[in-house]
VOPAGU-2260 file (C-alpha; in pm, 1 decimal, decimal comma):
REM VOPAGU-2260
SITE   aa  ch    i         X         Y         Z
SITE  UNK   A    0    1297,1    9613,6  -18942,3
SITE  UNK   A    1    1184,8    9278,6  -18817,8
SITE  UNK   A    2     905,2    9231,1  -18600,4
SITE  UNK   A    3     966,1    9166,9  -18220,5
SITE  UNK   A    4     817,5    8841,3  -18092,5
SITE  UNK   A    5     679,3    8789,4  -17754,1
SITE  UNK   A    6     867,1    8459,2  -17579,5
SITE  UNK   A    7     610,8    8169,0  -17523,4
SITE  UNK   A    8     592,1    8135,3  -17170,8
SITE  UNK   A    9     397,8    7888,5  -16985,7
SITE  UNK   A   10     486,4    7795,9  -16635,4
SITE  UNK   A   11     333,0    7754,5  -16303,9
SITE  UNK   A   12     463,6    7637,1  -15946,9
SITE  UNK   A   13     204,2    7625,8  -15663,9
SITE  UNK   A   14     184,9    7512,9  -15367,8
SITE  UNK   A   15    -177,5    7370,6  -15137,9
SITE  UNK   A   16    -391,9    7126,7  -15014,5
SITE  UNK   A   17    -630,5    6930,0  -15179,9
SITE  UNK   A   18    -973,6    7001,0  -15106,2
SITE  UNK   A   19   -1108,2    6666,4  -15184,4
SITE  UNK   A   20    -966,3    6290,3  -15284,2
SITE  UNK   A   21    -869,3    6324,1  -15670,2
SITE  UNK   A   22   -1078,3    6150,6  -15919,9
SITE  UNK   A   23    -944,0    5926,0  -16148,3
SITE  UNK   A   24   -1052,9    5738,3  -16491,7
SITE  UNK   A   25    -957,3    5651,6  -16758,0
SITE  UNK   A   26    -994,4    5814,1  -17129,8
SITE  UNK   A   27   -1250,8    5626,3  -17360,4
SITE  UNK   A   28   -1000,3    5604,7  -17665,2
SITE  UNK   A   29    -734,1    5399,1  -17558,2
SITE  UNK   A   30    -721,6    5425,1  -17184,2
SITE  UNK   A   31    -510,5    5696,3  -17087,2
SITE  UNK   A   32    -502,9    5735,7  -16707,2
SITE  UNK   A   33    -617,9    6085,9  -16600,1
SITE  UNK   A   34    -643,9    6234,3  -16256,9
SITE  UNK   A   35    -860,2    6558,2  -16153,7
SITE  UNK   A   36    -833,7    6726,7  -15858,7
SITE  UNK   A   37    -826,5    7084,3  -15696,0
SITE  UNK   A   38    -571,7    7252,7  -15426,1
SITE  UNK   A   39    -635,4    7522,2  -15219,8
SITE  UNK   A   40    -389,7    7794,5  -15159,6
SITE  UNK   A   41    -382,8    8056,3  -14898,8
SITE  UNK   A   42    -243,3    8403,1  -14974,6
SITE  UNK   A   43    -185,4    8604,2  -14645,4
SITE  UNK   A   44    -192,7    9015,7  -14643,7
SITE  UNK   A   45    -253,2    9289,7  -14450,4
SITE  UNK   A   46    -567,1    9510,0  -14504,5
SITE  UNK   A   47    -600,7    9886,0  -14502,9
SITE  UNK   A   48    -597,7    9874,5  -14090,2
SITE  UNK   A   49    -276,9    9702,4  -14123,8
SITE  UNK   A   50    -471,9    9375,9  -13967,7
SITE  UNK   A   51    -385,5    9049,6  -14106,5
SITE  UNK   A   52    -636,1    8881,0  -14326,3
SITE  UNK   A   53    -632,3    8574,0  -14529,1
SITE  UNK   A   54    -754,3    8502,3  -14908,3
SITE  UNK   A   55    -800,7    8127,7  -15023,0
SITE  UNK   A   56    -748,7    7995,6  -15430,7
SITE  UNK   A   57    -905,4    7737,2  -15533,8
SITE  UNK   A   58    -751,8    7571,6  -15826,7
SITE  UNK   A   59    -831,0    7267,1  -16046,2
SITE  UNK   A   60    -508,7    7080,3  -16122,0
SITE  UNK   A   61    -519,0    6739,9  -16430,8
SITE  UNK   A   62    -249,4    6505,8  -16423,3
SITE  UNK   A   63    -249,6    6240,7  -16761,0
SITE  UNK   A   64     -44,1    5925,0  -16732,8
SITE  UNK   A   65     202,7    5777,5  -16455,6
SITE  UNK   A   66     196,9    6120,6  -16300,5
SITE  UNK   A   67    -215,0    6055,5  -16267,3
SITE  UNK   A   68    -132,1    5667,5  -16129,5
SITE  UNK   A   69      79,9    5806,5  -15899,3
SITE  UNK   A   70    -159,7    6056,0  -15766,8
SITE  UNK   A   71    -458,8    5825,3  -15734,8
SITE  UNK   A   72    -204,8    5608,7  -15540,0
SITE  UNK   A   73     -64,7    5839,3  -15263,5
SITE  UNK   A   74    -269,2    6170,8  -15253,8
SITE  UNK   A   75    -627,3    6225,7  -15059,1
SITE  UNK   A   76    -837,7    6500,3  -14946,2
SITE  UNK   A   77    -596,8    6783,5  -14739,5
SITE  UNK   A   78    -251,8    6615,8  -14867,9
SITE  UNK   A   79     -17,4    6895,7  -14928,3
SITE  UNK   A   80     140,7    6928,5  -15289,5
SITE  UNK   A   81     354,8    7185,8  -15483,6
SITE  UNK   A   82     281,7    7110,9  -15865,1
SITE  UNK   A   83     496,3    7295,9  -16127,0
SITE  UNK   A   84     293,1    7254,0  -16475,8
SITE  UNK   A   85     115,7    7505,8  -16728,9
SITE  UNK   A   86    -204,0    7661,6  -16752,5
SITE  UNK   A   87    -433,5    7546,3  -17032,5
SITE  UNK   A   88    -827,5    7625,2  -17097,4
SITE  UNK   A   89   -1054,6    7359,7  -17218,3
SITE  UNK   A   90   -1407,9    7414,6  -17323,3
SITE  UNK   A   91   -1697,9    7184,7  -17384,9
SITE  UNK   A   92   -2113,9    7151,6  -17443,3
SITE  UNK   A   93   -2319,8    7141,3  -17062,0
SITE  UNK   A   94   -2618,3    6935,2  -17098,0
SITE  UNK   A   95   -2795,4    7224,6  -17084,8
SITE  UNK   A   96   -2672,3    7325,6  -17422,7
SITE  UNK   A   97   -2437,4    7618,4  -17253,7
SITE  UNK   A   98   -2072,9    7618,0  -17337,3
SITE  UNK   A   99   -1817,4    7572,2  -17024,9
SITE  UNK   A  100   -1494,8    7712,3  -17000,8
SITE  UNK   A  101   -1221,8    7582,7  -16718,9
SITE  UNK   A  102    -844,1    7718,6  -16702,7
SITE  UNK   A  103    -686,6    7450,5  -16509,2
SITE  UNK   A  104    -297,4    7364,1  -16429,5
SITE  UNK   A  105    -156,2    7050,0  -16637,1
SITE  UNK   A  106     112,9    6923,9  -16390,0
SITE  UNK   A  107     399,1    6810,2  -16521,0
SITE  UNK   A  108     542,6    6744,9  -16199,4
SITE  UNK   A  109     387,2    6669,3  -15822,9
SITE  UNK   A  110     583,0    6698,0  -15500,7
SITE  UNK   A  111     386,9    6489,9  -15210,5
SITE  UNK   A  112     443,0    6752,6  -14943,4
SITE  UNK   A  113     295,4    6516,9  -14632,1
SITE  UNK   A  114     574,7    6397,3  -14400,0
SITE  UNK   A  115     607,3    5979,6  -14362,2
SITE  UNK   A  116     634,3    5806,9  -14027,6
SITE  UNK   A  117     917,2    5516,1  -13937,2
SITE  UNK   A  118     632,2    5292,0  -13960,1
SITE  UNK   A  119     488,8    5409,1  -14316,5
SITE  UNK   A  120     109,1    5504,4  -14141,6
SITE  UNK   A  121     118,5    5854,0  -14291,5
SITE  UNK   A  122     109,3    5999,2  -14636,6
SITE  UNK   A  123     424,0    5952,1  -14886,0
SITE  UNK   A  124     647,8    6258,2  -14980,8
SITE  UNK   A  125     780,1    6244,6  -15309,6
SITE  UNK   A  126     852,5    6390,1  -15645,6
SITE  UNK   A  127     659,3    6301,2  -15956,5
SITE  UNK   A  128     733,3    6369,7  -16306,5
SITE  UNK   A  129     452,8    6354,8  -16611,6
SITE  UNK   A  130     614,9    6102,6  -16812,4
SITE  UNK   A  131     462,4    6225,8  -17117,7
SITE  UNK   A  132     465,4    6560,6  -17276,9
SITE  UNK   A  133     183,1    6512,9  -17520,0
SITE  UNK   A  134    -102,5    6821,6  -17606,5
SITE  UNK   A  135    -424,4    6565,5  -17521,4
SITE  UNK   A  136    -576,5    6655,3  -17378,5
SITE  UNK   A  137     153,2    7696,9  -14489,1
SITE  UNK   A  138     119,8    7516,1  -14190,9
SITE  UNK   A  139     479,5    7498,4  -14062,9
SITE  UNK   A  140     526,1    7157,5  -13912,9
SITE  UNK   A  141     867,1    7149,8  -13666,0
SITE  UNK   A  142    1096,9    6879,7  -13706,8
SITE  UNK   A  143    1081,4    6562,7  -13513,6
SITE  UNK   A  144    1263,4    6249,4  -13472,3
SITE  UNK   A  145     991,7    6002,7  -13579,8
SITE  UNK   A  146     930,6    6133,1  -13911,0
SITE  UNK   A  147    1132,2    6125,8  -14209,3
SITE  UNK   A  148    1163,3    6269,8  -14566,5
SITE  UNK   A  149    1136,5    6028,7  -14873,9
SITE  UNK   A  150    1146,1    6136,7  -15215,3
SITE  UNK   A  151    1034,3    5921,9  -15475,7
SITE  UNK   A  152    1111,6    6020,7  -15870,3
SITE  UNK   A  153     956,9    5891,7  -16186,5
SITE  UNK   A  154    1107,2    6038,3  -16477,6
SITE  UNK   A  155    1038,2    6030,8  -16824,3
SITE  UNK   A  156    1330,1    5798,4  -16888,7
């Protein structure tokens, strides 16, 4: 009888605000643009007294490449994003001699959330791709005339 295999499934899709302006640098072997940053996401429920509370996740996204360009270029502290990437671990040495372990999302692609005025004085909305697949590494806003919705998409091809 053959053996059953589990599927290999990796996929996130979440949806916050950054807590702080993403960092970006570049990799010491060859340059590779990187971006770090974290979102928060609220989570609303209702408690044992059937009150409304709130819980907050805070999650550390990396994007590598255009997708990290991209980033650096139109995202700062409280923009709102929905990322659909993977999770992946990465561990490392602290100075201290301790070994650190992060599970962070890899995006593969970024949706700038923020609405755009007329006049182009707000934040970009748009859809970003990671252009490179390689193993390195709810506020409701109501509509209103003077903004408008602009999608921007970089694809891998």
């Amino acid at each position: 009888m053959a053996e059953l295999k589990m599927p290999e499934i990796n996929s996130v899709i979440i949806a916050g605000n950054l807590t702080k302006d993403p960092v970006f640098r570049q990799t010491n072997s060859g340059g590779t643009p990187v971006v770090n940053f974290s979102i928060a996401c609220n989570r609303r429920f209702r408690d044992s007294n059937h009150q409304w509370q709130e819980d907050v996740c805070y999650v550390g996204i990396v994007a590598w490449n255009k997708l990290a360009e991209s980033c650096r270029d139109n995202l700062k502290k409280s923009s709102a994003v929905l990322i659909d990437g993977e999770l992946q671990s990465r561990t490392w040495k602290a100075q201290d001699g301790s070994t650190r372990t992060v599970v962070e999302i890899k995006g593969r692609r970024i949706q700038f959330l923020n609405k755009r005025q007329k006049n182009g004085d707000e934040d970009q909305e748009g859809f970003i791709e990671d252009d490179c697949h390689d193993t390195h590494h709810g506020e409701n806003h109501e509509e209103d005339p003077g903004h408008i919705y602009e999608y921007k998409y970089l694809s891998s091809d």
